[in-house]
C-alpha atoms as one frame of an Amber mdcrd trajectory, in Angstrom:
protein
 205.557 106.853 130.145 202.032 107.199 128.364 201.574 105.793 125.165 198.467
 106.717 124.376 196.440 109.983 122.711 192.935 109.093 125.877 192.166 111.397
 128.053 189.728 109.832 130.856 187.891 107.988 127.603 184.745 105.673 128.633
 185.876 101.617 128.178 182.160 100.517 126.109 183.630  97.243 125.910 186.440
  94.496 125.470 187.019  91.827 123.632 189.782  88.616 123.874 190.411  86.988
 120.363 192.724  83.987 122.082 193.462  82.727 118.563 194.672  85.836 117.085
 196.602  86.462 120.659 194.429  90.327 120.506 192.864  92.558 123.219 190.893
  95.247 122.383 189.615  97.862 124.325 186.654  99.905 122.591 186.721 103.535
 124.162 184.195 106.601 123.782 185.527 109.787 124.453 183.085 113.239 124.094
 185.539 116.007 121.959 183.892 119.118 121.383 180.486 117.604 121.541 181.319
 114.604 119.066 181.634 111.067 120.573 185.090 109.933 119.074 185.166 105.949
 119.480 188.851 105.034 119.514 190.198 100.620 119.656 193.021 100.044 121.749
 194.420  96.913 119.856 197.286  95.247 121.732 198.257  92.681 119.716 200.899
  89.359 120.209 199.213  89.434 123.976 201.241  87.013 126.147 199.596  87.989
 128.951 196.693  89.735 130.745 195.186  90.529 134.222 192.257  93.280 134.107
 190.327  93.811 137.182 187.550  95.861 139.154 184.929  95.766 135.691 182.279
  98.299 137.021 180.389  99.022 133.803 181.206 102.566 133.982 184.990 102.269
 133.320 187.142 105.387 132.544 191.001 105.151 131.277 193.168 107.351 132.233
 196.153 106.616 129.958 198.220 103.210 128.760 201.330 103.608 130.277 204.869
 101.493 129.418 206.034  99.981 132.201 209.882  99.068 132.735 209.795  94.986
 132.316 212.082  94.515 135.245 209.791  96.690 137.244 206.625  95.065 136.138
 207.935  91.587 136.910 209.376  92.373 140.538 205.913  94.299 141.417 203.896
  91.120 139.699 205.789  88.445 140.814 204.051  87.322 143.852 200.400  87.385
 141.541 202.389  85.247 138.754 203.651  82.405 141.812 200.153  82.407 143.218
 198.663  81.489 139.605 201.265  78.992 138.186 199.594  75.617 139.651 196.811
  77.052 137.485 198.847  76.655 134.358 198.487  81.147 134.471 200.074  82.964
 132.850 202.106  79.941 131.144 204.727  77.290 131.950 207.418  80.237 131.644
 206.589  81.635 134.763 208.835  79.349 136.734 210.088  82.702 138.963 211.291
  85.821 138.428 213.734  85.314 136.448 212.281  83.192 133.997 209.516  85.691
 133.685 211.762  88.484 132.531 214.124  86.240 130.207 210.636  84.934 128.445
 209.324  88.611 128.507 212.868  90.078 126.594 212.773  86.841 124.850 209.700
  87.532 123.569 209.626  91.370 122.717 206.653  91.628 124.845 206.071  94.776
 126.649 204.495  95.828 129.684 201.063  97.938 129.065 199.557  99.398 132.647
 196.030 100.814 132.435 195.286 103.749 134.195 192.314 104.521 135.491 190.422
 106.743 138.084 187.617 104.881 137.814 186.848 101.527 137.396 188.767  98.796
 135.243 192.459  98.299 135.780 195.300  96.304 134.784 197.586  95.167 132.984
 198.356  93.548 129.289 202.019  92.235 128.388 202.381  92.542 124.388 204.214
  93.023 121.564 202.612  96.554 120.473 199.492  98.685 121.167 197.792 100.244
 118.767 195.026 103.205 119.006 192.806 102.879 115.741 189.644 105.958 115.227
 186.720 104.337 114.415 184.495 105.369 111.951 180.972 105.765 112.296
């Protein structure tokens, strides 16, 4: 289900604060003729895989994902990363995954997009935040 007020907004930029366990996506969006620059803060990130960064990136919509869902369709990705130490020392299979994950109150965040960047963040919340110019 979406989560989020976007509609095909332009991704300006990103940023990773590993302390603070934060991902934001800044996003530019034209509204009758006014550039409205909107954050996506997801915030308590566990977890993050964004791909396919083409400079001209355009969100469709954060969508929830079902955790059980999410974990099935990422498992393979999370058992080809583990000897890397990614995404943690939880990921010891499937099952482990989703116990951490419920464990955890994290949530599954999909990014949709018809062009450009996609992905995924797992998290406690998301958060859309105007900003002022």
């Amino acid at each position: 289900m979406p989560v989020d007020p976007l509609h095909d907004a332009q991704i300006i930029g990103y940023e990773v604060d590993a302390r603070q366990r934060r991902v934001v996506l800044h996003t530019a969006e034209t509204i009758m003729l006014r550039e409205v620059l909107v954050d996506v803060v997801f915030e308590y990130v566990i977890a993050y895989h964004l791909e396919q960064d083409d400079f001209e990136n355009i969100i469709g919509e954060v969508r929830e994902d079902d955790l059980a869902n999410f974990v099935e369709r990422e498992a393979a990705r999370f058992a080809g990363a583990q000897k890397r130490g990614w995404p943690g020392d939880w990921s010891q299979g499937p099952e482990s995954v989703l116990q951490f994950l419920r464990e955890s109150q994290a949530r599954a965040y999909g990014l949709e997009s018809p062009f450009g960047l996609q992905g995924w963040v797992l998290a406690r919340s998301v958060e859309f935040v105007r900003v002022k110019k």
